[in-house]
C-alpha positions as CSV (number, residue, x, y, z in Angstrom):
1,X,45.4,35.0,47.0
2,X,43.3,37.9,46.4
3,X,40.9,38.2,49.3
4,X,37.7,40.8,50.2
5,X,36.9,40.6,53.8
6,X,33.7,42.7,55.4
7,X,32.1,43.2,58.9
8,X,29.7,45.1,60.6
9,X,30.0,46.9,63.9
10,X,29.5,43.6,65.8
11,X,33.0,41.9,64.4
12,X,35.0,45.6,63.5
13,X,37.4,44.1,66.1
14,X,38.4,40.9,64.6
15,X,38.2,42.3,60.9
16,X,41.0,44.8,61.9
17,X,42.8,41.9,63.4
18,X,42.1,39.1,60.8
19,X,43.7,41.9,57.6
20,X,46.9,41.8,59.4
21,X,47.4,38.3,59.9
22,X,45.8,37.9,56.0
23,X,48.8,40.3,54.9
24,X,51.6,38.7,57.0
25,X,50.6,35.4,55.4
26,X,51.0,37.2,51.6
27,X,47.1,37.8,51.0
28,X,46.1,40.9,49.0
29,X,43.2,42.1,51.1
30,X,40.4,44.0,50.2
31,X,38.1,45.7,53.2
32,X,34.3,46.4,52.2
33,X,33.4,47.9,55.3
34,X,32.6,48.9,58.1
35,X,35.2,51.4,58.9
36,X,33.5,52.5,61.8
37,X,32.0,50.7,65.0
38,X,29.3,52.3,64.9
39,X,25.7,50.2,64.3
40,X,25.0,49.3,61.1
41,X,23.3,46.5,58.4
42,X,25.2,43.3,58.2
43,X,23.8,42.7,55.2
44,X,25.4,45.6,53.4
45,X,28.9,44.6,53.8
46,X,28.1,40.7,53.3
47,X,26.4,41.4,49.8
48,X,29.7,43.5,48.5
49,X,32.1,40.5,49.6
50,X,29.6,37.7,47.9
51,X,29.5,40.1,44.6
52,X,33.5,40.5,44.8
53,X,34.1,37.0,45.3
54,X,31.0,35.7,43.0
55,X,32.1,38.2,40.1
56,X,36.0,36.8,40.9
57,X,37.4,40.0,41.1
58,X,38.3,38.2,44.7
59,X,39.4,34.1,45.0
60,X,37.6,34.0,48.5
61,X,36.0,36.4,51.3
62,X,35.9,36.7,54.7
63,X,32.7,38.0,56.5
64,X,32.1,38.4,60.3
65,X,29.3,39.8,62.8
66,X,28.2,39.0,66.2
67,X,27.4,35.7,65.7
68,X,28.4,35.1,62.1
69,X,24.6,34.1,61.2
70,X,23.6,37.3,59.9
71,X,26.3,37.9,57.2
72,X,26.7,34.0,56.2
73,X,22.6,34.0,55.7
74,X,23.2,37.2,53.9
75,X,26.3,36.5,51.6
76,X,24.7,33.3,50.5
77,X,21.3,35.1,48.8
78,X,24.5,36.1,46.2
79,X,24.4,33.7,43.0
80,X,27.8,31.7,42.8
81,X,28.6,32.4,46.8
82,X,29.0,28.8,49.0
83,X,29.1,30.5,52.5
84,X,30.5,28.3,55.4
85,X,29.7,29.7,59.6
86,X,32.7,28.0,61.0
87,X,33.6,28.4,64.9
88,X,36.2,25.6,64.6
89,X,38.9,24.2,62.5
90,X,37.6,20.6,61.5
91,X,34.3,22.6,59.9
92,X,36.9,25.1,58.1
93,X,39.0,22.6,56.3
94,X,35.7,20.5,55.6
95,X,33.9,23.1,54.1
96,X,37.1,23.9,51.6
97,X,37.8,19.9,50.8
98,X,34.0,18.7,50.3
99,X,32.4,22.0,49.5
100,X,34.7,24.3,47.9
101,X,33.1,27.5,50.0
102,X,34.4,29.9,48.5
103,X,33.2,32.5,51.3
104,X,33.9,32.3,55.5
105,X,31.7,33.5,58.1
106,X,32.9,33.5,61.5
107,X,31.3,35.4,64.8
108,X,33.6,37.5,66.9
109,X,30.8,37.1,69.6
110,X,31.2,32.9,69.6
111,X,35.1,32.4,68.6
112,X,38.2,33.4,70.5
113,X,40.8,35.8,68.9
114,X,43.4,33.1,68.4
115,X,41.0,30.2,67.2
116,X,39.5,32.7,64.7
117,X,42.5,33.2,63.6
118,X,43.2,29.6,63.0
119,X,39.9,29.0,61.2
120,X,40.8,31.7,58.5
121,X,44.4,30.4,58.2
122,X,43.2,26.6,57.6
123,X,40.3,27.4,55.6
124,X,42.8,29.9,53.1
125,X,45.3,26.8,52.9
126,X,42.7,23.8,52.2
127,X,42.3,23.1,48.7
128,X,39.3,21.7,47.5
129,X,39.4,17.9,47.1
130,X,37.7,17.9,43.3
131,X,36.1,14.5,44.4
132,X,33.7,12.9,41.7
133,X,30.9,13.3,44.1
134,X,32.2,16.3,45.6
135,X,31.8,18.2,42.3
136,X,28.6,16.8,41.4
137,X,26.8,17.7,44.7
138,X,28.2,21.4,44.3
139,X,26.7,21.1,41.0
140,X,23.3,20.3,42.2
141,X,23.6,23.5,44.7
142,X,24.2,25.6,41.8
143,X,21.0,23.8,40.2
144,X,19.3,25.5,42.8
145,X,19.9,28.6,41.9
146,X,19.0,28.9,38.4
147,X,15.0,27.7,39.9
């Protein structure tokens, strides 16, 4: 799976971290920034994963900050982005089954190293469920955004 992942200074840590473990599990990764820890806009680097991913150049995206609010309020202004905040694994694999995100946001500041990692493997292996009601309540989300 083809995979864009992006941070700001606030998450650089776990972003480093997370590209490993997305390689060792066969993932073609893609980092948008930041390359640096130094301070910078969230929303810069959560705007070029949601256009990666919403284009589909990229089948999903990873974003992380602080607390995971900024770049999952951020990536979900893009058209065609469904942005999950998950700081557990129940939310992860419900948000692939029910919602098809097709983005993660996760908060080096709230999650541990190990559960984070956990998150991103879960929510990568969850299929979406293509329920009849499922489908048509993603449907009427992407209603929204032609208003």
């Amino acid at each position: 799976m083809k995979v864009a992942i992006g941070c700001d200074h606030g998450a650089f840590e776990y972003k480093q971290i997370l590209m490993k473990e997305l390689k060792s599990w066969g993932h073609e990764v893609k980092d948008f920034g930041t390359f640096t820890q130094e301070s910078c806009d969230y929303s810069d680097f959560a705007a070029a994963v949601g256009k990666a991913v919403a284009s589909g150049e990229y089948d999903r995206g990873i974003v992380m900050c602080g607390t995971g609010i900024g770049v999952s309020i951020s990536a979900n202004k893009i058209k065609g982005v469904r942005c999950a905040l998950c700081s557990e694994t129940t939310s992860a694999r419900l948000t692939r089954e029910h919602n098809d995100a097709n983005v993660l946001a996760m908060g080096q500041r709230i999650i541990g190293e190990e559960l984070m990692k956990d998150i991103a493997k879960i929510w990568l292996d969850t299929p979406f469920s293509n329920g009849e009601r499922h489908v048509r309540r993603i449907a009427k989300v992407a209603a929204l955004e032609k208003e």
